[in-house]
N, C-alpha and C positions, 0 to 999 in steps of 0.2 A: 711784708708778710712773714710772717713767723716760720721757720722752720718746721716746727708739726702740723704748722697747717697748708703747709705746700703739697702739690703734688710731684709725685717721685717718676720724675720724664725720662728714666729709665725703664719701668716700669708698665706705665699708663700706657703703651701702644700694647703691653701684653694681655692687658687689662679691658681694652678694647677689642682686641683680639676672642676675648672671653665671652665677653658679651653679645659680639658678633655674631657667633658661632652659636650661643644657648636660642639668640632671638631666631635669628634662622631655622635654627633646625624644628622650634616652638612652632614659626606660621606655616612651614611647611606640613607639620604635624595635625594641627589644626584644620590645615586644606585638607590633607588629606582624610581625616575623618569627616568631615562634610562632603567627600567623592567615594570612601570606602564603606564606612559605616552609613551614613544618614542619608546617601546617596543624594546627588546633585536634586532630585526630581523630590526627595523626601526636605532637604534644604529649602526649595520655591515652595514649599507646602508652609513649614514652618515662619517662613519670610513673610508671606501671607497670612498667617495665622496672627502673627501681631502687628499687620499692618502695614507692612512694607510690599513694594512690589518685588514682583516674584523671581522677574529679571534680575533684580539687584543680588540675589543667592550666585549667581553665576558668575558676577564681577566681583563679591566676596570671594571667592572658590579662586578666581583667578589672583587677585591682589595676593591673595594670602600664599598660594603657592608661587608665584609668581616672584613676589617679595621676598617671600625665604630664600630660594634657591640665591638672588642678587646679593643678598644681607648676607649671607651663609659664604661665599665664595669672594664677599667685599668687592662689590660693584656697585656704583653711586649708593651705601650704605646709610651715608649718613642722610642723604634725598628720599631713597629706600622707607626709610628707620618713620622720619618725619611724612610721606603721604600715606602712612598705613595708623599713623596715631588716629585720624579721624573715621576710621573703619573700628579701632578698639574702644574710643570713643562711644561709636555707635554702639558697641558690644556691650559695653558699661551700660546706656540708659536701656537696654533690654533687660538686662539683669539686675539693675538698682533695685527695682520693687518686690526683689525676693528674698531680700535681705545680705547681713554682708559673708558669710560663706559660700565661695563655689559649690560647697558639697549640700547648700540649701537645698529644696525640692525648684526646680525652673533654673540652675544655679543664681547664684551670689553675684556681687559684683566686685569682690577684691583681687581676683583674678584678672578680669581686663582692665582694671586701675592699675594692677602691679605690670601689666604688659604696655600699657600704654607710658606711665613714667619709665618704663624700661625702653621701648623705641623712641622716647624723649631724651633720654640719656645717652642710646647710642646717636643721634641726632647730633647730639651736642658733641660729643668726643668723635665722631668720623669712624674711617676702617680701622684704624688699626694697624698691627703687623700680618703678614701673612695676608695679605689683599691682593686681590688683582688686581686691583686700578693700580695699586703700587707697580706694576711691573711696566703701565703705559704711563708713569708719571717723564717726568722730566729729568730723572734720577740715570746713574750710570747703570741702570737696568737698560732704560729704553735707548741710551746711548748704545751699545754692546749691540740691540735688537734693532737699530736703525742700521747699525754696522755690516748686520749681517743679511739685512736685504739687500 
């Protein structure tokens, strides 16, 4: 492989790191405006409005914050990253048919395409730096913290 087209492994864990951190703090965001704004009880309405059950708003509501906080503070992220793609997924065929801008009326769907190749990508590269699974890894972290119990 060619030099320009390597990736720079100095780099790529900050880089992850990055990404980590924007997706997390996204589903968390997102939760939270379906508990703050649209309220849990106004989400079952909408869920049903297009067909889904109304139960499934509440295990949205949770994945989505649930997943953040994990994703956000790097805890099985790259696990994380990948069972939240088929919830954005889903977010996508609810919004295909409104065309491709978010700011369409019903929004758009390039938004949860750009969110779903985005937790496909953190997927692919893992936590990152700055992770906590890093600290339970195998590394002279959890050496030091096996030490000290």
């Amino acid at each position: 492989m060619s030099k320009e087209h390597s990736i720079d492994s100095n780099t790529a864990p900050y880089a992850a790191f990055v990404l980590r951190v924007s997706l997390g703090v996204m589903f968390i965001a997102h939760g939270l405006l379906k508990v703050m704004v649209f309220t849990p009880a106004g989400t079952v309405k909408f869920f049903e409005s297009i067909g889904l059950p109304g139960p499934l708003a509440y295990a949205v509501i949770t994945a989505e914050l649930a997943g953040g906080v994990l994703i956000l503070l790097g805890v099985y992220s790259r696990w994380v990253s990948a069972a939240l793609v088929p919830v954005l997924l889903g977010a996508l065929s609810v919004h295909a048919g409104n065309g491709w801008l978010f700011t369409s009326p019903g929004g758009g769907w390039e938004y949860p395409l750009f969110l779903a190749t985005t937790a496909m990508a953190q997927a692919l590269l893992g936590d990152g730096k700055f992770a906590l699974a890093n600290i339970f890894s195998s590394g002279p972290a959890r050496q030091r913290m096996m030490q000290a119990a």
